[in-house]
C-alpha positions as CSV (number, residue, x, y, z in Angstrom):
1,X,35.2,97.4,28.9
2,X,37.0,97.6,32.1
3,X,40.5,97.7,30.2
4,X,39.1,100.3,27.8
5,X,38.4,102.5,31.0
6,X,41.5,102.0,32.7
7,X,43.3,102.9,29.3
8,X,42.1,105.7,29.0
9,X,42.0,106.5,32.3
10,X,45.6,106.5,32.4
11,X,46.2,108.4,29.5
12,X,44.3,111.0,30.7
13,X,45.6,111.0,34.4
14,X,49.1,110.8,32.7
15,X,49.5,114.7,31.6
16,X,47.0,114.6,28.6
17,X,45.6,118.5,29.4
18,X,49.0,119.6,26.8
19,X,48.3,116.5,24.7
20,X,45.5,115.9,22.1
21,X,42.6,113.3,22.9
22,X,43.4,110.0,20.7
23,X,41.0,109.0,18.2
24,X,39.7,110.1,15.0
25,X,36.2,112.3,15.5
26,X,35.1,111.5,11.9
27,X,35.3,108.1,12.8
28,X,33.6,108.8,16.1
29,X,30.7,110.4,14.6
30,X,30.1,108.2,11.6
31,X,30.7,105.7,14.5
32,X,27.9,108.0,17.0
33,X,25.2,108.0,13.8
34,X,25.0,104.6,13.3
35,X,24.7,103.5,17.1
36,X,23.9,106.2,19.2
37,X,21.2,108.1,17.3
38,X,18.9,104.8,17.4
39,X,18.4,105.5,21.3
40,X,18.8,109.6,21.7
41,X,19.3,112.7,19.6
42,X,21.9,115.1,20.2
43,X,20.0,117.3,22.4
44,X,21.0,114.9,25.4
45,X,25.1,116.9,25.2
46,X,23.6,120.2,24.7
47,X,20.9,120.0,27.2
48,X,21.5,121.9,30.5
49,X,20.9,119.9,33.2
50,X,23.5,117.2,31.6
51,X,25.1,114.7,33.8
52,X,28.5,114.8,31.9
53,X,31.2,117.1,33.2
54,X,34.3,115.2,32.9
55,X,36.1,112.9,30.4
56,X,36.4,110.3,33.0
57,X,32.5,110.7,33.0
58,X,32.0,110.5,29.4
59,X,34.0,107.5,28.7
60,X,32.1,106.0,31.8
61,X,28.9,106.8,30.0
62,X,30.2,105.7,26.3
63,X,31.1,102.1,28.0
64,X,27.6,101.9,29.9
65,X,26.2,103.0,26.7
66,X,27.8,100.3,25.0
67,X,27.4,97.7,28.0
68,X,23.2,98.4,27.7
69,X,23.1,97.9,24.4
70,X,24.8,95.4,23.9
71,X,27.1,96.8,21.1
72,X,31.1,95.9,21.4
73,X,33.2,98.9,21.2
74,X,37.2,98.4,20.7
75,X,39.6,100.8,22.6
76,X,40.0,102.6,19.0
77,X,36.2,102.6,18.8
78,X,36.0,104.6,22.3
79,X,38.4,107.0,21.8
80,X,36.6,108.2,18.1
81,X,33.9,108.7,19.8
82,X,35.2,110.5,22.9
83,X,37.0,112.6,20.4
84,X,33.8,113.6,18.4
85,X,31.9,114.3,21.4
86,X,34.6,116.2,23.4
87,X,35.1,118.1,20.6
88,X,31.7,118.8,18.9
89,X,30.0,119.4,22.5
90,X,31.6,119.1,25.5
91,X,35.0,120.9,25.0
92,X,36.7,119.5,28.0
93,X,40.5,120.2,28.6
């Protein structure tokens, strides 16, 4: 999960704000349905007190999501659903 991070750490750090995130979001929230929604609801992204407020911070969370549960996410994985939620909630640049 480490590499995952550091990927797409470095995209990010490497001038993404003019580029678009990778990933596919339908593919992130097909992806987000079948995994996430067994432990939360949406409501945890749209609540306001959320701890997110960075896309460093939400892959941090996707991987610590993924670490807890025990479910294997691929790089291609991770950025679908980065995508989905960056772009259905968070809206980060």
């Amino acid at each position: 999960m480490r590499t995952v991070t550091a990927t797409v750490l470095l995209f990010l750090a490497a001038g993404a704000h003019a580029a678009p995130l990778p990933g596919d979001a339908a593919k992130g929230k097909a992806l987000h349905d079948a995994q996430c929604m067994s432990c939360h609801d949406t409501s945890v992204y749209t609540r306001s007190d959320r701890h997110i407020r960075s896309l460093p911070a939400l892959i941090e969370q996707i991987n610590g999501c993924s670490h807890n549960t025990g479910i294997k996410l691929d790089q291609s994985q991770v950025n679908d659903l980065v995508k989905y939620l960056n772009e259905t909630f968070y809206k980060f640049k």
